[in-house]
C-alpha positions in Angstrom: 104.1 110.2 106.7 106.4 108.0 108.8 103.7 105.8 110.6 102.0 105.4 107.2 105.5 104.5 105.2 105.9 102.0 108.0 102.7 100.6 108.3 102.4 100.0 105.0 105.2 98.2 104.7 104.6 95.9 107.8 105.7 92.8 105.8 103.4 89.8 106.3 102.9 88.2 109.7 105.1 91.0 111.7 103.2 91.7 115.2 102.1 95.7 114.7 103.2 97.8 117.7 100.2 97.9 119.5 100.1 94.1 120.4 103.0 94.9 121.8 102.1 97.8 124.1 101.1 97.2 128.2 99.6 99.4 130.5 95.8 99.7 130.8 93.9 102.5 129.6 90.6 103.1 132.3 89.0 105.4 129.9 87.8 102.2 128.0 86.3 100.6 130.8 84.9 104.0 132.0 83.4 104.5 128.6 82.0 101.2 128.5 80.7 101.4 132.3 78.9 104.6 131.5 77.1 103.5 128.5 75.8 100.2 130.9 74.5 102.7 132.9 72.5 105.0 129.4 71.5 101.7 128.5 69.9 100.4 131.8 68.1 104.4 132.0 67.0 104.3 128.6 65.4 100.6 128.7 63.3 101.6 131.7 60.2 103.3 129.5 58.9 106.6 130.4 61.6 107.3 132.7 62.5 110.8 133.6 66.4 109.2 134.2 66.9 108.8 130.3 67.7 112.2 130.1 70.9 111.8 131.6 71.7 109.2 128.3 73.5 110.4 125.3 70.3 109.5 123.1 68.7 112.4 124.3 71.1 114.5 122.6 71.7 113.6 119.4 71.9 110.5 116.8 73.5 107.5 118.6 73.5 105.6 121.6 75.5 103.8 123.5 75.0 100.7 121.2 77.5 102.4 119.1 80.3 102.7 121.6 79.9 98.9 122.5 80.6 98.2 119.1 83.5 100.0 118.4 85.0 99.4 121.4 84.2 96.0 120.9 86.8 95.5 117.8 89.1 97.1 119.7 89.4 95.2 122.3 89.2 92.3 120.0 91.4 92.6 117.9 94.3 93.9 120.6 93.4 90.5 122.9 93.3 87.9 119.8 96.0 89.8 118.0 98.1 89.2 121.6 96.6 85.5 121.6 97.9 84.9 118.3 101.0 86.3 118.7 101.7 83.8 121.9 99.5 81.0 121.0 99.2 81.3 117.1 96.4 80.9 115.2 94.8 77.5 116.4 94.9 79.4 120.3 93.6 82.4 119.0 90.9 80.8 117.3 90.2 78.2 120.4 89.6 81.5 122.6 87.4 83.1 120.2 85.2 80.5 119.7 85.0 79.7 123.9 84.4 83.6 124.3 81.4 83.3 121.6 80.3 79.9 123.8 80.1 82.2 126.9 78.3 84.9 125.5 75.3 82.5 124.0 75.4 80.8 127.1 74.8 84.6 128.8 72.3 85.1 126.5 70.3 82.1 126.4 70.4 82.4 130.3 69.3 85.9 130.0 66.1 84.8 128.4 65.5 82.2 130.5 65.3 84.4 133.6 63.6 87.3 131.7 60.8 84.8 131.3 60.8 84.0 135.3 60.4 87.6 135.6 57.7 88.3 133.9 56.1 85.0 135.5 56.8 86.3 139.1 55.1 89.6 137.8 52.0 88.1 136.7 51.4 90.6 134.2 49.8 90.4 130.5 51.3 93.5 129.5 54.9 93.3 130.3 55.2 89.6 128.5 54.0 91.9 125.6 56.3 94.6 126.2 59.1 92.2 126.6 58.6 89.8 123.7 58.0 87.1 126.1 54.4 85.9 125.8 55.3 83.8 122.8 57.9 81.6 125.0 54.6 80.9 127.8 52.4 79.8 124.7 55.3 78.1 123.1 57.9 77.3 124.9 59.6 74.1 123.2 59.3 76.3 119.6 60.7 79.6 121.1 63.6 77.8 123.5 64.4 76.1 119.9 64.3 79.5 118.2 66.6 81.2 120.7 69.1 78.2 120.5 70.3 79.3 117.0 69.8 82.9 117.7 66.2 84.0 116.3 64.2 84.6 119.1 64.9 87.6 121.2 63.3 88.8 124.1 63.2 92.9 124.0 66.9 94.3 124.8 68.3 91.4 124.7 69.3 91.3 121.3 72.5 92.3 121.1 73.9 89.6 122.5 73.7 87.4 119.7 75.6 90.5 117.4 78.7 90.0 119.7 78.1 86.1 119.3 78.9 86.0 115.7 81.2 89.1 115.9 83.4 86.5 118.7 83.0 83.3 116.4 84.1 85.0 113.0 86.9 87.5 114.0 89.4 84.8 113.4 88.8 85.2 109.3 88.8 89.3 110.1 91.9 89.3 111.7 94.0 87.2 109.4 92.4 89.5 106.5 93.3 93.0 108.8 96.8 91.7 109.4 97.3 91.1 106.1 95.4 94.3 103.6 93.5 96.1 106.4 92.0 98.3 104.2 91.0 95.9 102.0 88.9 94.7 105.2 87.6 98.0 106.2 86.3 98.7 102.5 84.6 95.2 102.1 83.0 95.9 105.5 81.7 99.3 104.5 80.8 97.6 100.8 78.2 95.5 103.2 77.3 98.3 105.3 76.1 100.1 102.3 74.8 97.0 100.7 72.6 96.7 103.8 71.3 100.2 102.9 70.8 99.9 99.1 68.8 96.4 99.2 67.5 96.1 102.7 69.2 93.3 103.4 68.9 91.8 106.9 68.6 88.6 109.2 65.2 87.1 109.9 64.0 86.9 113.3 61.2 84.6 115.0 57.9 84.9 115.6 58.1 87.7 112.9 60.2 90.9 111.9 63.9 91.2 111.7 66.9 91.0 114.3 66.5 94.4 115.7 70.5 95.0 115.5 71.1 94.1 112.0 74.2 92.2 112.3 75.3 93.1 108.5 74.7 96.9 109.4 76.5 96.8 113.1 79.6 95.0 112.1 80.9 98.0 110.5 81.5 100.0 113.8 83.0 96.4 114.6 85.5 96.7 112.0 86.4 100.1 112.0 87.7 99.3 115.7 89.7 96.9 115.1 91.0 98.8 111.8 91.8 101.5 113.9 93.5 99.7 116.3 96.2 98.3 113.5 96.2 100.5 111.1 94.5 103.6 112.5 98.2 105.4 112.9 97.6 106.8 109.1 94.7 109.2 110.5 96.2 110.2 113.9 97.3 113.1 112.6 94.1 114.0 110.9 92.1 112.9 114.5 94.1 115.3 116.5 94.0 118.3 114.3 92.2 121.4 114.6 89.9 120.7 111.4 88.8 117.9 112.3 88.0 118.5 115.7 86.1 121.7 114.7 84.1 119.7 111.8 83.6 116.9 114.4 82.2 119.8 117.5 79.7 121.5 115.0 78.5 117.9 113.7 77.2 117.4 117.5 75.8 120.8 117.6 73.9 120.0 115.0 72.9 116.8 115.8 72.2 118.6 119.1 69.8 120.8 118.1 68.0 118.1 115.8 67.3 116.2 118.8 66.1 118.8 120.8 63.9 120.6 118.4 62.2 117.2 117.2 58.6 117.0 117.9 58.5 120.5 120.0 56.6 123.3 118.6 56.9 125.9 117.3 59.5 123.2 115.3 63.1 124.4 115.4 63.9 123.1 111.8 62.1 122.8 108.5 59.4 120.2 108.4 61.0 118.9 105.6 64.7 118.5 106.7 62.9 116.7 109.9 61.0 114.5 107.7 64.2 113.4 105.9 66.0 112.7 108.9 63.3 111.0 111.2 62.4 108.3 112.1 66.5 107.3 112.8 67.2 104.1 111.5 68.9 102.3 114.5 68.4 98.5 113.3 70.5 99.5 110.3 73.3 101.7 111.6 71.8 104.9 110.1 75.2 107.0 109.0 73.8 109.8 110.8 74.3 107.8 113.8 77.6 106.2 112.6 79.0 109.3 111.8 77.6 111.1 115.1 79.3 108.6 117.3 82.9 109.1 114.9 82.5 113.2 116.2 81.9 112.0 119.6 84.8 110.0 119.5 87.2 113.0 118.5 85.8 115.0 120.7 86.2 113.6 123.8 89.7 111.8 122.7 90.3 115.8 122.9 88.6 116.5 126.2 89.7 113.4 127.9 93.5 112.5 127.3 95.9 109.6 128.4 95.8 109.6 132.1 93.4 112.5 132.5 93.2 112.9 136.5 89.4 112.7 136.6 89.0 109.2 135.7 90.3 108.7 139.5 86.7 110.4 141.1 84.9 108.3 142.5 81.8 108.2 140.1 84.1 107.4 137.3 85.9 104.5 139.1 82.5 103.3 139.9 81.5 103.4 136.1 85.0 101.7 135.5 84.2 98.7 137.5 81.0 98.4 136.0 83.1 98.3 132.4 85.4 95.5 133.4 82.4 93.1 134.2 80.6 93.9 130.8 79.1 91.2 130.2 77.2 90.2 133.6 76.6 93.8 134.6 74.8 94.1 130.9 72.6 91.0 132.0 71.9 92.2 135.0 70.6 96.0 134.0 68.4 94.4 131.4 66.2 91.9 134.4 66.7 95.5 136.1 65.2 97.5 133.3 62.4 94.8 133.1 61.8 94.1 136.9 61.0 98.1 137.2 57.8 97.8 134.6 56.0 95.6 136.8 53.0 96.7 137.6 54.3 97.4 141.2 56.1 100.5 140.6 54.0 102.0 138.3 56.6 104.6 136.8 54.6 106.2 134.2 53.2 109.2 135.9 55.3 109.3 139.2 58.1 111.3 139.1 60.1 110.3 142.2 59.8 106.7 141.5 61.1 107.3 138.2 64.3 108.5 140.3 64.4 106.3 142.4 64.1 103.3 140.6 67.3 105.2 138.4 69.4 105.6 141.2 68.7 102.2 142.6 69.5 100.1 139.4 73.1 102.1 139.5 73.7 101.5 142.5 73.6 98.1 142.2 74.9 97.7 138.7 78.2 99.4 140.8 77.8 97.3 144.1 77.6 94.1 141.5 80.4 95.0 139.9 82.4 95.8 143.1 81.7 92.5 144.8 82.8 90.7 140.9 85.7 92.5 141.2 86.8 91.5 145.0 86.0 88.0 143.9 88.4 88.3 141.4 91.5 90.0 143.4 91.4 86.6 145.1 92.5 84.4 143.5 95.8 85.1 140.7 95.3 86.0 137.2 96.8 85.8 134.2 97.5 88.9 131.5 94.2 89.7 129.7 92.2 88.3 132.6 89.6 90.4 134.1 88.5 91.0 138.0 85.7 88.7 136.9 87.9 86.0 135.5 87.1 86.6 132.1 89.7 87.4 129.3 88.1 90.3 128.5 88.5 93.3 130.1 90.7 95.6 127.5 93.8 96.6 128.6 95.5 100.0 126.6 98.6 102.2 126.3 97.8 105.4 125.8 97.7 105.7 121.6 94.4 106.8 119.7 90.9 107.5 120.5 90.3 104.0 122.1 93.1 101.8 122.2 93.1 98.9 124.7 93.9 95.5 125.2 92.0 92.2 126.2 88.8 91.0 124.4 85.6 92.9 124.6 82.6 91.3 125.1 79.8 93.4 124.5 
């Protein structure tokens, strides 16, 4: 009842306490270098690897922990850049983070292109949504300029575009009636759902991440992050972590049984919940990833002495150097469908091919890293020299500093 009375009478302006919190919480980074490594596996198709991903197992991804951790780390690293710089810097670094992540992804379609060229094969410019820029290249390059044409899983680059470029508006609204902001953000979200609402795309279809579906996970992390003390003591209570444990049982044994026979559940309860709607933030998924959250905020605390193994600190690299690591499992994921490897039917180079991309998704993000321990750094700077690695103390599920990219 204290941290509510208090944080709802933060008067206007007042920095809340987190921006004013230092330290840096790994599990972020670990999260996030973990779920570049799901996403890598699960974009190579037909690969035995993918069932080492969360997917596997029940209604999200790792799409959904990008996004949440996403606001965040946003809001703690322009909350900080306001606080120091005011609003014009904060707004200035925003708009120069959204400039490097078109850049990364107009770049990123550029050399999924050269690519598929080097492969020489039909089928994989299919597969990767990449025939159209051969046939038409000056329509398509247009197209991608203003964020309509997107190769295959490169398409959520452009989501973290606009979600860099408009947080400015979100965080004066969040500083001022944050739940105002989090209940026009889930008015949208079910908008989306009611009318079908969504963004165009070119040749044809839709944006495949929906942007006015994904920016709720958006805005519930940064909610969280400055006014998410009213539900701490709801998160870490017994209830809620034993509604949150038998909501991934369930979702567990939905995933598994789907599609095996004799069918594990009802026809018609797997009728209703399939096919999972991932362009629009299904809130199966959205609430799957909330009970992963609790969950493992419970089984992974503040300084928790396994996040110094070396496979974590591996996976923790790979989460401070988000954005080119990202870039480089996706020409990873799409270098292993050429027709050289031929995947489908071999098990051992299904492993291999795994293990490889790993390993040098980690050796990448190793050699970013020594780059950037040479030369000095300011706060919110990370081993890249970006101003985006989050850094936390140790309050709530995800809290962190430092501006998240992906």
């Amino acid at each position: 009842m204290h941290d509510r009375t208090r944080s709802s009478k933060r008067l206007l302006g007042e920095t809340p306490p987190e921006f004013r919190s230092t330290g840096r919480d790994p599990r972020i980074d670990v999260c996030r270098g973990i779920a570049l490594w799901w996403i890598f596996l699960d974009h190579i198709p037909d690969n035995v690897g993918s069932w080492l991903t969360l997917r596997n197992y029940g209604f999200c991804d790792a799409a959904e922990i990008f996004m949440f951790i996403s606001g965040v780390t946003c809001a703690l690293a322009y909350g900080r850049a306001r606080q120091r710089d005011g609003w014009r810097g904060m707004i200035g670094r925003s708009l120069r983070r959204g400039w490097d992540i078109y850049a990364a992804f107009l770049l990123l379609t550029l050399a999924c292109a050269i690519v598929v060229y080097l492969a020489g094969s039909d089928r994989l410019a299919d597969d990767s949504n990449t025939r159209v820029l051969f046939e038409r290249p000056g329509a398509a390059l247009a197209h991608a300029a203003v964020l309509q044409f997107h190769p295959v899983n490169t398409d959520v680059l452009p989501v973290f575009v606009i979600c860099h470029v408009l947080f400015a508006p979100l965080l004066w609204l969040l500083l001022r009636a944050p739940n105002l902001a989090l209940g026009l953000s889930m008015s949208l979200y079910a908008l989306v759902h009611v009318f079908g609402w969504s963004i165009p795309a070119w040749p044809d279809g839709v944006w495949f991440f929906n942007p006015l579906a994904w920016q709720l996970p958006v805005v519930l992390g940064a909610w969280y992050v400055i006014e998410g003390r009213t539900i701490q003591g709801w998160l870490k209570s017994r209830p809620a972590l034993v509604l949150s444990a038998l909501y991934l049982v369930f979702g567990l044994v939905v995933a598994l049984g789907h599609g095996i026979k004799p069918p594990l559940l009802p026809q018609a309860l797997t009728d209703l919940l399939f096919p999972m709607d991932k362009s629009n933030l299904s809130p199966l998924r959205l609430l799957h990833f909330l009970a992963l959250a609790i969950v493992v905020s419970w089984l992974v605390p503040a300084g928790w002495q396994g996040l110094t193994t070396p496979m974590l600190r591996s996976a923790r690299r790979c989460g401070e150097n988000s954005l080119p690591i990202y870039c480089l499992g996706v020409l990873l994921a799409l270098a292993s469908q050429c027709d050289l490897f031929d995947i489908s039917n071999r098990l051992s180079m299904q492993i291999g091919l795994s293990l490889a991309g790993v390993l040098v998704m980690v050796a990448v993000a190793a050699l970013l890293n020594t780059l950037g321990t040479k030369r000095a750094r300011p706060p919110d700077v990370d081993a890249a020299g970006h101003d985006l690695v989050p850094r936390a103390g140790d309050r709530g599920i995800f809290d962190g500093h430092g501006a998240h990219i992906l």
